[in-house]
C-alpha positions in Angstrom: 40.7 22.1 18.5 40.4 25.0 16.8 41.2 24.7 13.2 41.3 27.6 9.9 42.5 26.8 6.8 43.2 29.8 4.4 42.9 29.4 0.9 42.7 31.6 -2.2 45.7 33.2 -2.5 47.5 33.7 -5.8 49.8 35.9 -7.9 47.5 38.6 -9.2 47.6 41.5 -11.4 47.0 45.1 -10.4 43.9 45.8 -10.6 42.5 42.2 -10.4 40.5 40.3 -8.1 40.8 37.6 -6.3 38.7 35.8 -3.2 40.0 34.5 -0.1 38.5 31.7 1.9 38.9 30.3 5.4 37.2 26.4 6.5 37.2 26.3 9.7 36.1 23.9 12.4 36.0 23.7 16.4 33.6 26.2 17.7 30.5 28.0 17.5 31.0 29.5 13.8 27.8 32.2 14.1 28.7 33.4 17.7 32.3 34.6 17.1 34.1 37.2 15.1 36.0 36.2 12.1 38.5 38.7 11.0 41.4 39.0 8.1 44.8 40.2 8.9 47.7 40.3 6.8 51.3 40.9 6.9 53.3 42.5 4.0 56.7 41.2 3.3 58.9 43.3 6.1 56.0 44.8 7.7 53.8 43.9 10.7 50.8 42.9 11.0 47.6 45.0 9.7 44.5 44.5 10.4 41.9 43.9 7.7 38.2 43.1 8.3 36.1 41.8 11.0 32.9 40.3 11.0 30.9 39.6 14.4 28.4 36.5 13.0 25.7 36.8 15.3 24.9 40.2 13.8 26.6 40.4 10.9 28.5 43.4 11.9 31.8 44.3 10.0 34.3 46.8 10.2 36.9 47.7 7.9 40.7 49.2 7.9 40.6 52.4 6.2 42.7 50.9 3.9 41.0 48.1 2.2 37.7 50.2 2.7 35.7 50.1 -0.5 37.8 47.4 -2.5 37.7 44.6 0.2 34.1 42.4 1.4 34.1 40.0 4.4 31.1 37.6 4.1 30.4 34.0 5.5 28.7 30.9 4.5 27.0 29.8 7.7 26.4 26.4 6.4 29.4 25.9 5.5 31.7 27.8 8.5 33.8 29.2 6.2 34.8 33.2 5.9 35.4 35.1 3.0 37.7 37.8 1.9 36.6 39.4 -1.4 39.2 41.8 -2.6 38.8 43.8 -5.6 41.2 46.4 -7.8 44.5 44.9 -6.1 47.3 47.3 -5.3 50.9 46.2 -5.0 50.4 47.0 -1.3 47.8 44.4 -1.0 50.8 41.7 -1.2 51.1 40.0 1.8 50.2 37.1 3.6 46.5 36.8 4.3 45.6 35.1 8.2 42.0 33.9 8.9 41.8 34.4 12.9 38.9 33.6 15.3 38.2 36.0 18.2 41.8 37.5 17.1 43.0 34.8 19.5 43.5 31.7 17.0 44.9 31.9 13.6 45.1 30.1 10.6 48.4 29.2 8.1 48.1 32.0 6.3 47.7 32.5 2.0 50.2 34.3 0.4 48.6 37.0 -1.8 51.3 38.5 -4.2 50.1 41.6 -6.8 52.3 42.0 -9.3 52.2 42.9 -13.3 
């Protein structure tokens, strides 16, 4: 089975950085895109970042463009969300997804002074 297990998330300051990270296990980590979605208390779902493995192509919302990284540790099959200079509108919960099609638990990323 497929399996993604979000970790990371944390009550931040504005401002402040934090790093999100996904384990996951069950298929062919460097053949599939990995992407972060999140969902903001009330709101739906918004698209974050994707990241194709085989060649390292990502793409962005214009939101989080600039202030947000996706990366990957290959050796590891685990995805990355690097988000720096949090806005209140960054709280939400963070998903981990494979292909879009499978999706993790979810880490609850709060911003807040």
């Amino acid at each position: 089975d497929v399996q993604l297990v979000e970790s990371g998330g944390a009550l931040v300051q504005p401002g402040g950085s934090q790093r999100l990270s996904c384990v996951t296990s069950g298929f062919t980590f460097s053949t599939s895109t990995m992407s972060w979605v999140r969902q903001a208390p009330g709101k739906g779902l918004e698209w974050v970042a994707s990241i194709f493995n085989y060649t390292e192509n990502i793409h962005y919302a214009d939101s989080v463009k600039g202030r947000f990284t996706i990366s990957t540790d290959s050796a590891k099959n685990t995805l990355y969300l690097h988000i720096n200079d949090l806005k209140s509108d960054d709280t939400g919960m963070y998903y981990c997804a494979h292909n879009l099609r499978n999706w993790g638990q979810g880490t609850q990323v709060t911003v807040s002074s």
